[in-house]
N, C-alpha and C positions, 0 to 999 in steps of 0.2 A: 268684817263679814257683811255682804248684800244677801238679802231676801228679798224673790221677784217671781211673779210669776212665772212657771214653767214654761218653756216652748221644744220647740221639736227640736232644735240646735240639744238640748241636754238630756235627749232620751237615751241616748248610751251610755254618759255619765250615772244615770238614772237605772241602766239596767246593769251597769256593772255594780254598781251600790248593792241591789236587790240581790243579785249573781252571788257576792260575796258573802251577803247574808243567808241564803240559803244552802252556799257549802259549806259556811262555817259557822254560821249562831245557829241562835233557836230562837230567836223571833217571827220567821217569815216562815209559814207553813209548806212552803212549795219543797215540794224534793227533787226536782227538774232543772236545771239554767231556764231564766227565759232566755227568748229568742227574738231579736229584734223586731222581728216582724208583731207579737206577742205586747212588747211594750209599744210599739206604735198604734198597735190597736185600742189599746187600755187608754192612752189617751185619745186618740179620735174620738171614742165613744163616751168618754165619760167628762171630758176635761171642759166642755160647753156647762155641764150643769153640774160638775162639781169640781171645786178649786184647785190646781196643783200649783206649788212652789218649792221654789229651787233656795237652799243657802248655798251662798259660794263663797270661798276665801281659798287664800292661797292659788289665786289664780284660778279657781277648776269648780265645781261643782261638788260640794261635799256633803251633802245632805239634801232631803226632798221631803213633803209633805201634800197628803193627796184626801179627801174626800170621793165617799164609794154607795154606791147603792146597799143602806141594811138588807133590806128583804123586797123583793118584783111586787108583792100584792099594793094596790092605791091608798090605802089606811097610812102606808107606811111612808109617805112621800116625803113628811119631813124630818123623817126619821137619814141619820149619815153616818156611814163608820169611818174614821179616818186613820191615816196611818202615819207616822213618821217616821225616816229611817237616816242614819248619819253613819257616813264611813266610818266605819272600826279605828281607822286612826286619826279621824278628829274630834272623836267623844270627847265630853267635858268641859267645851269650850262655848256652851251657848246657843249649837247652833237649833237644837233641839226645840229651847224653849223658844229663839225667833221666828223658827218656824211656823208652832203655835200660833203667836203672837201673830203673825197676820192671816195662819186659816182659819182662826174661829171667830174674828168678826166678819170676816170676808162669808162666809158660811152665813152667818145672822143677815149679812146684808142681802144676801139671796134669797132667804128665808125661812131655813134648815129651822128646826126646833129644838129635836134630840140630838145631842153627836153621841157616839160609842166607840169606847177604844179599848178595843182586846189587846190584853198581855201576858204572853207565853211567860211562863211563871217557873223558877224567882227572876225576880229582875227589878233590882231594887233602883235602878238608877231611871228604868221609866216610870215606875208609881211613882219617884218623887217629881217627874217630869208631869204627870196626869194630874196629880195633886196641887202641883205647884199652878196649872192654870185653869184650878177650881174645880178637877172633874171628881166625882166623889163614889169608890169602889161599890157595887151592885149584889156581888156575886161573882163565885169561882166555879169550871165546870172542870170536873176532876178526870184526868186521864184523857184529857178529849183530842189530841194528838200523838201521832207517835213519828219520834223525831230525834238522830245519831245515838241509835239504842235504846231509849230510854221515855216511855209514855209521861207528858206535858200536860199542867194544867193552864187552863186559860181563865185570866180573871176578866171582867167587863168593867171599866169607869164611865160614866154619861157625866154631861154636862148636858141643864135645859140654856137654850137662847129664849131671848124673846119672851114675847106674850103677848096674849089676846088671840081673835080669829085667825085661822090660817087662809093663805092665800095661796093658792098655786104656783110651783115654783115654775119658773120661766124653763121652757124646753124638756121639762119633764112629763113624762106619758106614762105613769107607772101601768103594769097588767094591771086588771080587776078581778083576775079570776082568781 
């Protein structure tokens, strides 16, 4: 298995991942398909100041991992929520945790602080994934989805990076208001 940073070559790998998760888990809140145009968006606007990477085996892109804006206000700038998502048929295999494994130093090297990672709950295979690289559970927020009949809790893990004074992340312009 290679983990590299994302490029436009793996946005349909990328959104059939997503696609799949949303018609058939309960991780990914969307209840829509996206639409190509949708994930090319997502990363043009986001992929400059926040990280995406691709694992691939088996020849193909089997997983991704993405850094996102917490919250538009300026306080929150080094605040990140990230995501990771691995085809349905190559769980188990690692690719989860490599992906970590290069977006939360890569996040530190930028200058992120907080990361945050919601998990549509139960889902015991990613707390051990959150946990396994140091994030440490916050809080649950009860019923706060509703997703293939049945209302979802979302738990929140953080990890801090870093420390000392912050610096402004490169390319980011958060609102003030």
């Amino acid at each position: 298995m290679q983990v590299r940073p994302a490029e436009a070559r793996d946005l349909e790998a990328i959104r059939s991942i997503v696609n799949r998760e949303i018609a058939e888990g309960g991780a990914h809140f969307g209840l829509n398909p996206l639409s190509a145009e949708e994930v090319r968006a997502g990363f043009d606007r986001d992929s400059a100041v926040y990280p995406w990477f691709v694992a691939e085996g088996d020849d193909r892109v089997i997983g991704f991992a993405k850094g996102g804006a917490w919250k538009p206000r300026g306080a929150y700038e080094w605040a990140v929520e990230i995501g990771v998502y691995v085809d349905a048929d190559c769980r188990g295999r690692g690719a989860g945790r490599a992906l970590y494994d290069a977006l939360l130093p890569e996040l530190e090297r930028r200058g992120f602080r907080c990361v945050i990672g919601g998990i549509a709950l139960p889902n015991e295979a990613s707390i051990r994934l959150h946990e396994a690289v140091g994030m440490t559970h916050i809080g649950t927020l009860p019923s706060v989805g509703y997703k293939h009949g049945r209302w979802r809790d979302v738990g929140y893990w953080v990890l801090l990076l870093g420390d000392g004074a912050p610096e402004p992340i490169p390319g980011l312009h958060p609102d003030s208001g």
